[in-house]
Biotite code that builds the C-alpha atoms (Angstrom):
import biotite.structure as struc

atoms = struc.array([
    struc.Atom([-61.829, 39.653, -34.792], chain_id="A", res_id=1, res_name="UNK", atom_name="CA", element="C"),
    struc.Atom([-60.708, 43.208, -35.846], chain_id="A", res_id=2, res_name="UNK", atom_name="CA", element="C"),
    struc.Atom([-61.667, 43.767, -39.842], chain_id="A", res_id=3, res_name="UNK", atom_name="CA", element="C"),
    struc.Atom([-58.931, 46.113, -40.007], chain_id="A", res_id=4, res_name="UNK", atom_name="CA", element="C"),
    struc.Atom([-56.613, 43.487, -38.748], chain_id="A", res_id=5, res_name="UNK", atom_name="CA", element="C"),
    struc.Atom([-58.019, 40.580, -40.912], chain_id="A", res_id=6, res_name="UNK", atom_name="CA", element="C"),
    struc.Atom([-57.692, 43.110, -43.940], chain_id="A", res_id=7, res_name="UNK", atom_name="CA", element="C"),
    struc.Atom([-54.188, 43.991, -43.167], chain_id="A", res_id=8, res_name="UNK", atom_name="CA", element="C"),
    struc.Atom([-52.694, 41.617, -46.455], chain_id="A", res_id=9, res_name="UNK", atom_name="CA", element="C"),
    struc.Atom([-48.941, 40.773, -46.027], chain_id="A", res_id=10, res_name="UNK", atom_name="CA", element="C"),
    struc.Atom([-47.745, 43.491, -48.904], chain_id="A", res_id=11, res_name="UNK", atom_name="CA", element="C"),
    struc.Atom([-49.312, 46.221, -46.739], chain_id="A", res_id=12, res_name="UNK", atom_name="CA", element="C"),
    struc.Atom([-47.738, 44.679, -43.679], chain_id="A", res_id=13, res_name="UNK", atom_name="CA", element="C"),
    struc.Atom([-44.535, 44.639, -45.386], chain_id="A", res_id=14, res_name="UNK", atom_name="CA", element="C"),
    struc.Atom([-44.549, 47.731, -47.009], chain_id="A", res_id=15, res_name="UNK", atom_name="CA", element="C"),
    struc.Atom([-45.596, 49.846, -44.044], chain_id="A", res_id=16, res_name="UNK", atom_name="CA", element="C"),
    struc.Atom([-42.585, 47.811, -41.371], chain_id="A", res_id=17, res_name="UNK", atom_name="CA", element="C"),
    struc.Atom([-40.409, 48.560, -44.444], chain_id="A", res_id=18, res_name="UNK", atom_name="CA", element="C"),
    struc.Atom([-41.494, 52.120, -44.499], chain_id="A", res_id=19, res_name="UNK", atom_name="CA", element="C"),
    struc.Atom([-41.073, 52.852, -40.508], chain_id="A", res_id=20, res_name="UNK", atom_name="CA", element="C"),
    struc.Atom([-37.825, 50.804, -39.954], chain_id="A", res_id=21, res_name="UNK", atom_name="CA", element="C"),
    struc.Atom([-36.435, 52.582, -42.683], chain_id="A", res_id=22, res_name="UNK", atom_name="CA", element="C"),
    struc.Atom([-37.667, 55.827, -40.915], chain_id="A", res_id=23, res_name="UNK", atom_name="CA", element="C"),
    struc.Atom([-36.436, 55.272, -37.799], chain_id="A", res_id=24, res_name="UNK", atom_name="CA", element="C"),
    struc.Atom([-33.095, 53.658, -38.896], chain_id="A", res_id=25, res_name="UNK", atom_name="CA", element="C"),
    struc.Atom([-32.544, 57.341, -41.244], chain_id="A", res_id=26, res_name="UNK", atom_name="CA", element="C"),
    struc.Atom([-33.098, 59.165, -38.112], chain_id="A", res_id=27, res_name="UNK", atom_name="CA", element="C"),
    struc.Atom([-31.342, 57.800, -35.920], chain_id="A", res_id=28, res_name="UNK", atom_name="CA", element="C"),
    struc.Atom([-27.812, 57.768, -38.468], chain_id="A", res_id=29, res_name="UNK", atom_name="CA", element="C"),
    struc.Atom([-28.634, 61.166, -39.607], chain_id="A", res_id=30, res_name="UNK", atom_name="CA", element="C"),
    struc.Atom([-29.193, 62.533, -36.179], chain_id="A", res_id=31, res_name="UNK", atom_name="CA", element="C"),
    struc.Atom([-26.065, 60.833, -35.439], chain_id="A", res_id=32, res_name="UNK", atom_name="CA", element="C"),
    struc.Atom([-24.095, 62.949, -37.886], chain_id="A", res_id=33, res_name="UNK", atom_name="CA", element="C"),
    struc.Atom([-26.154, 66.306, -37.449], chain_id="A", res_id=34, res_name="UNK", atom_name="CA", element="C"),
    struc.Atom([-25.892, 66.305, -33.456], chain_id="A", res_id=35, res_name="UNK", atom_name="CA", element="C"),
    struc.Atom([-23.379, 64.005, -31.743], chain_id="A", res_id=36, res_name="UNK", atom_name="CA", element="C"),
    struc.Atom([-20.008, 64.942, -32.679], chain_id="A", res_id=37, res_name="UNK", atom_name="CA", element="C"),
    struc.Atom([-17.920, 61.755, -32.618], chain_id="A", res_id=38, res_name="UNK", atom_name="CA", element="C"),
    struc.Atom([-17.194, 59.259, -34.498], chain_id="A", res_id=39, res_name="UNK", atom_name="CA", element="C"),
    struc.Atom([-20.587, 58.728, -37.012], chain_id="A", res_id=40, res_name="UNK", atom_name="CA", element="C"),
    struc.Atom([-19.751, 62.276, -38.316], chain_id="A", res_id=41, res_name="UNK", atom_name="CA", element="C"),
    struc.Atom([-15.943, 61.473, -38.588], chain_id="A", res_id=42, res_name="UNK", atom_name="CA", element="C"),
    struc.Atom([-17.050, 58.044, -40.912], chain_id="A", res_id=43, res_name="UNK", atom_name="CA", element="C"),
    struc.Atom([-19.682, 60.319, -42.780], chain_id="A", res_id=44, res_name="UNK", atom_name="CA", element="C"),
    struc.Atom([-16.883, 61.765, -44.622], chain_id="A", res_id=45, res_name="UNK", atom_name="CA", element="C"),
    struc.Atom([-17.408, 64.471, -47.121], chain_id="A", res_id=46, res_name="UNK", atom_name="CA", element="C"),
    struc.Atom([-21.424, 64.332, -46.360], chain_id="A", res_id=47, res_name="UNK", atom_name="CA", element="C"),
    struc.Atom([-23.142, 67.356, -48.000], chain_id="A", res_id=48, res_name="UNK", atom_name="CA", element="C"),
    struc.Atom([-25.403, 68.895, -45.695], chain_id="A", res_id=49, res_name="UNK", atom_name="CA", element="C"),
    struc.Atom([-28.397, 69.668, -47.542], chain_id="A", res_id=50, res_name="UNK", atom_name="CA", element="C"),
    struc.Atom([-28.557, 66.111, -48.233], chain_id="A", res_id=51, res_name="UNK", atom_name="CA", element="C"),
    struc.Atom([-28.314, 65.156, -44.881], chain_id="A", res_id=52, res_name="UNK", atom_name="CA", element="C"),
    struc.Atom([-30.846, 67.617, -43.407], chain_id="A", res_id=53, res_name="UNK", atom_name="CA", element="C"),
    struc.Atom([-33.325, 66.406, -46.425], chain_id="A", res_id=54, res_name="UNK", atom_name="CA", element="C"),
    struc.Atom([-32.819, 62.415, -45.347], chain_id="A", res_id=55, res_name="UNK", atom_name="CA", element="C"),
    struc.Atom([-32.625, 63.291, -41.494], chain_id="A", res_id=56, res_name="UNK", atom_name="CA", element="C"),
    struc.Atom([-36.469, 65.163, -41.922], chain_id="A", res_id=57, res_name="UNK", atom_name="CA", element="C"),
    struc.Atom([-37.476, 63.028, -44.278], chain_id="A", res_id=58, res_name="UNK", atom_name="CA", element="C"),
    struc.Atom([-37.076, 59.977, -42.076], chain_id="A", res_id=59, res_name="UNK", atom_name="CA", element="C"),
    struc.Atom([-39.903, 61.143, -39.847], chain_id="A", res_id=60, res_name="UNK", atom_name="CA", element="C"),
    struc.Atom([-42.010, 61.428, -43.107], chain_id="A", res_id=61, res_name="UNK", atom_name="CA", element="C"),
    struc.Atom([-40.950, 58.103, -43.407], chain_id="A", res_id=62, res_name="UNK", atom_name="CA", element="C"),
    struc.Atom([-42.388, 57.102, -40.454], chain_id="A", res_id=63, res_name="UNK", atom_name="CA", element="C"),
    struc.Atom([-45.923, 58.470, -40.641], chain_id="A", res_id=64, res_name="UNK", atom_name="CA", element="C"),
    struc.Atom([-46.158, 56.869, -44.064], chain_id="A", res_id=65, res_name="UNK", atom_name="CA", element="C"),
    struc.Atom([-45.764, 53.471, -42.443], chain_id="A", res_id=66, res_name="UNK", atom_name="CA", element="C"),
    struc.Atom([-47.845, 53.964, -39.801], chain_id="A", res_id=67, res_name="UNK", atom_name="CA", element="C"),
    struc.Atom([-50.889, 55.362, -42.484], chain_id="A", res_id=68, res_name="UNK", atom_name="CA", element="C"),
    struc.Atom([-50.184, 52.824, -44.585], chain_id="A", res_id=69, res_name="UNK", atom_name="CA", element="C"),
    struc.Atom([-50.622, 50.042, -41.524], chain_id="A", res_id=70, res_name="UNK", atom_name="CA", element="C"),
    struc.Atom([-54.189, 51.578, -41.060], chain_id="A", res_id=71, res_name="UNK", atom_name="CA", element="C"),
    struc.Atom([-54.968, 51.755, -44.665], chain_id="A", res_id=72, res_name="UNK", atom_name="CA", element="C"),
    struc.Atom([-55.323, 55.566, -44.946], chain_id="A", res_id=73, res_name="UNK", atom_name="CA", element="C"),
    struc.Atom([-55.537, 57.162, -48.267], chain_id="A", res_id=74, res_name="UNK", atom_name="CA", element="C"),
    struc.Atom([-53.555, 59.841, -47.504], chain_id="A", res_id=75, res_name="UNK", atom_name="CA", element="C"),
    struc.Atom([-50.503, 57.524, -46.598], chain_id="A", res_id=76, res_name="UNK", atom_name="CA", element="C"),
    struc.Atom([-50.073, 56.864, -50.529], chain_id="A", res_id=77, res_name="UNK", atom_name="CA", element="C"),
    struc.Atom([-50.072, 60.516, -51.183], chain_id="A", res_id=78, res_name="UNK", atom_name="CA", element="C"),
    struc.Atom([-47.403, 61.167, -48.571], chain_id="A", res_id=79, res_name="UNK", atom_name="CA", element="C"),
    struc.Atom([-45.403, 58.475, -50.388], chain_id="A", res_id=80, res_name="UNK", atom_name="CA", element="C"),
    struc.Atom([-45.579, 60.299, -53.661], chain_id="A", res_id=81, res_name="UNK", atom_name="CA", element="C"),
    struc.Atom([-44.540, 63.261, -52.077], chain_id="A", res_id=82, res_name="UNK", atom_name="CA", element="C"),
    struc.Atom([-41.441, 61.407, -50.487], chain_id="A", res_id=83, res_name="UNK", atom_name="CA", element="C"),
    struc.Atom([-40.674, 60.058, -53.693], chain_id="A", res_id=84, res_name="UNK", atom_name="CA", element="C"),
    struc.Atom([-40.984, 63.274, -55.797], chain_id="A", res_id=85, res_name="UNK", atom_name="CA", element="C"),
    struc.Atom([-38.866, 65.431, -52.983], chain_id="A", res_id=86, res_name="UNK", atom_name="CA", element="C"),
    struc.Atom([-36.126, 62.489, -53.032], chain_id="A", res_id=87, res_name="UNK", atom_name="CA", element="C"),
    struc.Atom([-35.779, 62.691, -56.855], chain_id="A", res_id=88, res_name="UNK", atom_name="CA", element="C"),
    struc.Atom([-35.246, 66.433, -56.521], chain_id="A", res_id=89, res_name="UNK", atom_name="CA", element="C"),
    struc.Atom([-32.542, 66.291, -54.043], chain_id="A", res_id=90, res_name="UNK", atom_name="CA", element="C"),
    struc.Atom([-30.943, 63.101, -55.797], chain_id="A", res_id=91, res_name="UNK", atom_name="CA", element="C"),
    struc.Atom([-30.873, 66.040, -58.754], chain_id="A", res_id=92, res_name="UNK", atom_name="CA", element="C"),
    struc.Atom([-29.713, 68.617, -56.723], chain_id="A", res_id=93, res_name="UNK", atom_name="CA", element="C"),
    struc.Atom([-27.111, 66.285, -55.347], chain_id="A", res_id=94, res_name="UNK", atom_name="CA", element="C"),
    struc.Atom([-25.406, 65.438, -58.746], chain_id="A", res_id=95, res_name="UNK", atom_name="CA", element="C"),
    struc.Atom([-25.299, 69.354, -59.447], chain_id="A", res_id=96, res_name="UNK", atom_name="CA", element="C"),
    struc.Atom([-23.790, 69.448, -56.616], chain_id="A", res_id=97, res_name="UNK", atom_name="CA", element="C"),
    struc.Atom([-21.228, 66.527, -57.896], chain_id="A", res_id=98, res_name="UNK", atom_name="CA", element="C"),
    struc.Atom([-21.046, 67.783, -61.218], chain_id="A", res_id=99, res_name="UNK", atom_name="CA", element="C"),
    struc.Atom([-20.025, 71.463, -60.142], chain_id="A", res_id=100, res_name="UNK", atom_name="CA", element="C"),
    struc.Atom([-17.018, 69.675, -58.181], chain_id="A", res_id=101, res_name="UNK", atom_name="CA", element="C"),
    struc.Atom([-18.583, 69.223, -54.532], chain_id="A", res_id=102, res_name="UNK", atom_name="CA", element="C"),
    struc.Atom([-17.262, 67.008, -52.220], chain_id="A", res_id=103, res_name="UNK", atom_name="CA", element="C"),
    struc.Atom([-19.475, 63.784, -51.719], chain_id="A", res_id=104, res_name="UNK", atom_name="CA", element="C"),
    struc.Atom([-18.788, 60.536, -50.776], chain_id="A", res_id=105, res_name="UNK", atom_name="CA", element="C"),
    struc.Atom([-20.057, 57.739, -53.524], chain_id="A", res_id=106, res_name="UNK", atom_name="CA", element="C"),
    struc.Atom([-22.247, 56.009, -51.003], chain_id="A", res_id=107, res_name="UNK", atom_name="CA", element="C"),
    struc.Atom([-24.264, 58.911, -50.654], chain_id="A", res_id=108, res_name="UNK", atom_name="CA", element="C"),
    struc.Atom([-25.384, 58.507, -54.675], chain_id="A", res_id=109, res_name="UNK", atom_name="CA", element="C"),
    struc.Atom([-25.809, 54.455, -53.276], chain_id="A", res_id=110, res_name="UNK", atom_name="CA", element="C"),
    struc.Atom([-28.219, 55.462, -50.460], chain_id="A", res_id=111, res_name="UNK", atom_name="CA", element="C"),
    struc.Atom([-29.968, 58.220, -52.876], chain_id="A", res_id=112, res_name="UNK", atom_name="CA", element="C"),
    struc.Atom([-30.131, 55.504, -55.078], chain_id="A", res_id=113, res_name="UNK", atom_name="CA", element="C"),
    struc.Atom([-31.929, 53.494, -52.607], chain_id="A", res_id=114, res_name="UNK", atom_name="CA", element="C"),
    struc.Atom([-34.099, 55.564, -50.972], chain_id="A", res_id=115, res_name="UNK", atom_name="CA", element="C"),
    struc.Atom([-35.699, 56.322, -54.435], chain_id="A", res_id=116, res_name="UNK", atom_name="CA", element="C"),
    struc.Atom([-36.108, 52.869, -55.486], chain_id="A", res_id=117, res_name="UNK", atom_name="CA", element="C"),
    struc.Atom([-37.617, 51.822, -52.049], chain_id="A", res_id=118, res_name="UNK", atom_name="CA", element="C"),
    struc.Atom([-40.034, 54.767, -51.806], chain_id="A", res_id=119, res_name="UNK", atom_name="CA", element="C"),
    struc.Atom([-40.535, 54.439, -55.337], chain_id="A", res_id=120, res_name="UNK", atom_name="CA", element="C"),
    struc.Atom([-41.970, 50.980, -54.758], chain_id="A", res_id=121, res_name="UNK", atom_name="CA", element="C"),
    struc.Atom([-44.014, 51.512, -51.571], chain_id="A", res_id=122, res_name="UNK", atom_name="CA", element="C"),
    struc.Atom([-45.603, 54.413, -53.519], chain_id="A", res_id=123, res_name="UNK", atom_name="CA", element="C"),
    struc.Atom([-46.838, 51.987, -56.551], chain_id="A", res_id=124, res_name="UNK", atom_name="CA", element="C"),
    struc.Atom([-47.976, 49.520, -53.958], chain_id="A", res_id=125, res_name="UNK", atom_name="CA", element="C"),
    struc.Atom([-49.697, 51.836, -52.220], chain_id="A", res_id=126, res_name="UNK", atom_name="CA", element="C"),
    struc.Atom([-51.390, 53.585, -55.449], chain_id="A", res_id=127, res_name="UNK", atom_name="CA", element="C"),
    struc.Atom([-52.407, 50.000, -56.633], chain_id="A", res_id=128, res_name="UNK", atom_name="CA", element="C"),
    struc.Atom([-53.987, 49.131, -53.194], chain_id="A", res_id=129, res_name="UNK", atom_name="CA", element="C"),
    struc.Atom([-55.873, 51.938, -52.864], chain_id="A", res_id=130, res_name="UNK", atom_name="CA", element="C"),
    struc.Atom([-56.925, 51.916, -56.377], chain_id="A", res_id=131, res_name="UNK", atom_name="CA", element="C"),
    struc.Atom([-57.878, 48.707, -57.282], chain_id="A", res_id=132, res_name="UNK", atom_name="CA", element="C"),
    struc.Atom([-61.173, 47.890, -59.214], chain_id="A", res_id=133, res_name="UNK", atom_name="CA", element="C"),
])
């Protein structure tokens, strides 16, 4: 039996399908709206772009934080620190952007919301896991 396998607990399991679904699912909507001009970028609304750009990059960030996280690497919990701390800063930048009377649509603060909950957890999971006693 593989020890890496029979290690695997069902939080890590969880956390890192969270982390890659969620990856994959942000790319593919925000590639949607950034490249294929039809009717995803009509129902996006009043999207702001840097917002956008951030999720649509950071979905592939997403991704290879799943994947370490599967195999247990170290560096996995770092990247989703990193995720965490660059969403907060564009959720900031985002309601500067609101409160100096850009457009936005309100489920953009929703998935902002989100995104830093979500990451926020599958950070603290990871940073307990790989530094338990």
């Amino acid at each position: 039996m593989n020890s890496a396998k029979s290690n695997r607990t069902i939080g890590i399991w969880l956390v890192s399908v969270v982390a890659i679904l969620f990856g994959l699912l942000t790319i593919k909507s925000g590639g949607m709206v950034l490249f294929v001009d039809g009717p995803d970028r009509v129902a996006a609304g009043n999207y702001v772009p840097f917002v956008l750009w951030f999720n649509f990059v950071a979905g592939f960030f997403y991704v290879l934080a799943g994947v370490g996280l599967w195999f247990k690497q170290r560096w996995a919990m770092w990247l989703a620190g990193i995720i965490v701390l660059s969403t907060l800063v564009v959720f900031a930048l985002l309601n500067l952007h609101i409160y100096n009377g850009g457009l936005f649509e309100f489920r953009t603060v929703i998935a902002m919301s989100l995104r830093s909950v979500v990451w926020s957890v599958i950070a603290f999971y990871a940073y307990l896991k790989f530094n338990k006693s």
